[in-house]
NUKE-6037 format. One record per residue (C-alpha): residue in one letter; x, z negated, y. Coordinates in steps of 0.25 Angstrom, whole numbers, plus 5000, padded with zeros to 4 digits. Layout:
AXZY ...
//
This chain:
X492848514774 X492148634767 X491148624777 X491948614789 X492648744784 X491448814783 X491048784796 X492348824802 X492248954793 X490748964800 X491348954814 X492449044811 X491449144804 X490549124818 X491749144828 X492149284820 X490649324821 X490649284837 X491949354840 X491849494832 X490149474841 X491049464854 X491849594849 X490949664846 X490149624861 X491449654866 X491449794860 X490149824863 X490249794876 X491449894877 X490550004872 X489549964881 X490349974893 X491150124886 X489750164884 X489550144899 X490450234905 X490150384903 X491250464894 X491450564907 X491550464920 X491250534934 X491950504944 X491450534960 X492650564969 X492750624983 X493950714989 X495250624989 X496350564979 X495350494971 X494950604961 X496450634958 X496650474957 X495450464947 X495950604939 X497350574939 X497650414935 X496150384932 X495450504924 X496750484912 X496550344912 X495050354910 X495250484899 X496150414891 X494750294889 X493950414884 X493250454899 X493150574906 X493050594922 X492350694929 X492550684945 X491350704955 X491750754968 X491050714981 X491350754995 X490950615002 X490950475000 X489350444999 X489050544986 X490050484977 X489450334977 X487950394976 X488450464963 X489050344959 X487750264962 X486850364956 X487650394944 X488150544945 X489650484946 X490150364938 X491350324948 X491950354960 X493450344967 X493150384982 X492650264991 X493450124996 X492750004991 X492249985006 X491550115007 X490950074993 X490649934996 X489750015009 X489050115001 X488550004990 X488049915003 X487450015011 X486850115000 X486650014989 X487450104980 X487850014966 X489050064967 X490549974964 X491949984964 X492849954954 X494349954958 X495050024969 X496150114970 X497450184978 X496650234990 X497250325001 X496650265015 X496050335026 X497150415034 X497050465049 X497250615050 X497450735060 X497850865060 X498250875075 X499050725078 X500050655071 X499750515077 X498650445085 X499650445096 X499350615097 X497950605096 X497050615110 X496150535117 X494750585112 X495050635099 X494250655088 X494450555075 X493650575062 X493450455055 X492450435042 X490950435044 X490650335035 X490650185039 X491550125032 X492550235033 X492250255048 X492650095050 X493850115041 X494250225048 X494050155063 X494950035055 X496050115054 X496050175068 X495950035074 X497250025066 X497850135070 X497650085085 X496650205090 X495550115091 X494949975091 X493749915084 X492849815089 X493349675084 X491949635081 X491949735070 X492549745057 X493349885056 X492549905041 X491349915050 X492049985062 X491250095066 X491450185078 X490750095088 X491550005085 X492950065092 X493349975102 X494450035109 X494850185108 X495750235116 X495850355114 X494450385113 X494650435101 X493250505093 X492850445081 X492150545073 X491450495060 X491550615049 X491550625035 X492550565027 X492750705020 X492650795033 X493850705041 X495050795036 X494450915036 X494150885051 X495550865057 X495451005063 X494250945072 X494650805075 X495950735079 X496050645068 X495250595055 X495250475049 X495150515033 X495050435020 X496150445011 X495350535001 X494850645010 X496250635017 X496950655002 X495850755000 X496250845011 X497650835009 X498050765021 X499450695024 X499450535025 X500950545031 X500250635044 X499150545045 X499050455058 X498450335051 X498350295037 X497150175033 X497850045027 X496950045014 X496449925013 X495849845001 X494149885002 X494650045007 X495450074995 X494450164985 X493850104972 X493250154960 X491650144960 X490650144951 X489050124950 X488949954949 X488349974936 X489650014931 X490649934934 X490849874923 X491150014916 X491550144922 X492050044934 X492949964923 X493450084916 X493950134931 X494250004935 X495149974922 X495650124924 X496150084939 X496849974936 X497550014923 X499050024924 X498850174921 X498250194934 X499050114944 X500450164937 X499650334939 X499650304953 X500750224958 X501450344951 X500650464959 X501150474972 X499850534976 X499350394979 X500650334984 X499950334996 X498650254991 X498450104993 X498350054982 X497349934980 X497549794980 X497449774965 X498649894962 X499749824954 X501149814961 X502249894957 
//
């Protein structure tokens, strides 16, 4: 007996040694990961709604931890993920998951995205017609230069019924030769995103992402078409692949605290954002 009680007292002994070890992993690890986000966290952000989105319900969140933000603005949407790549910029909030998914494919970028937010989808401008119904045979049409905007773009005037796409071609890949039927002989003229609104005085119509169109003030209840945001075009939070176990979970865990959903359901300066499909009901 006196040997089985020691033996038990051993095991207990070895069990308190194991678990106060696996703490102590544990909160090693913790100060690991801490260690591995920078005190002050900059963020790249382009002209549009997400700057005040990050400022407003994300920057107190993140404060409150012990980190400080610092914003790096950029005028387009290819200096943002080189930064983020080369390490100038921690984060940034100013690209869809599609466009992302393109950059890292096509200029093999180690970039990822973390989580997704309330986005605020392309809207279909004009400062001289209030419908397509007004707008003349031959017009001019601004629509994005890069790819996969351009196709998104040509998407949403497929279904707005001014065009047709060849059915051999998916719309995510829609370029301009791929316009089937036109009748209006409408002129599609790629431009850059950020140039599209300040052009209206020079084409007919501009097809804008929802950031520059928040950017430059414009009226969503004027606009003559408005993109169904769907799942892979709703904008995510992306950092360098490297660290998305780190700075990504701190935005990620930020993103989807209570905190944050109740800040904006409560702003009604993002009534009018899809939210994304892992946004708690009401």
């Amino acid at each position: 007996m006196k040997f089985l009680g020691k033996v038990s007292k051993a095991l207990l002994l070895g069990a308190a040694v194991l678990s106060l070890a696996s703490c102590g992993d544990e909160k090693k690890e913790e100060a690991t990961t801490a260690s591995a986000i920078p005190s002050t966290i900059k963020v790249g952000v382009v002209p549009g709604p997400y700057r005040g989105m990050i400022d407003k319900h994300i920057k107190p969140i993140l404060e409150a931890k012990g980190y400080k933000i610092e914003f790096v603005e950029f005028t387009d949407y290819v200096q943002p993920d080189a930064a983020l790549d080369s390490g100038d910029i921690d984060v940034n909030l100013m690209q869809h998951k599609k466009y992302l998914d393109g950059i890292v494919e096509n200029q093999g970028l180690k970039l990822k995205d973390v989580i997704n937010v309330p986005t605020l989808g392309l809207g279909v401008f004009s400062d001289k017609y209030k419908s397509f119904d007004e707008v003349p045979e031959g017009a001019q049409i601004g629509i994005p230069t890069d790819a996969v905007n351009l196709s998104r773009a040509l998407g949403i005037a497929r279904d707005l019924g001014i065009i047709t796409l060849k059915t051999e071609n998916n719309d995510q890949k829609a370029s301009i030769a791929d316009i089937k039927d036109n009748p209006k002989n409408y002129k599609f003229v790629p431009m850059e995103a950020a140039q599209i609104s300040r052009s209206l005085d020079s084409i007919d119509v501009g097809f804008v992402p929802g950031n520059y169109a928040y950017a430059a003030g414009m009226d969503y209840a004027k606009a003559l078409g408005i993109e169904k945001v769907s799942e892979p075009i709703k904008n995510v939070v992306a950092v360098a692949a490297k660290n998305e176990n780190t700075i990504g979970k701190l935005f990620k865990d930020a993103v989807e605290s209570k905190e944050f959903v109740d800040a904006i359901n409560n702003d009604h300066e993002f009534d009018a954002f899809t939210r994304p499909a892992w946004w708690p009901a009401k």
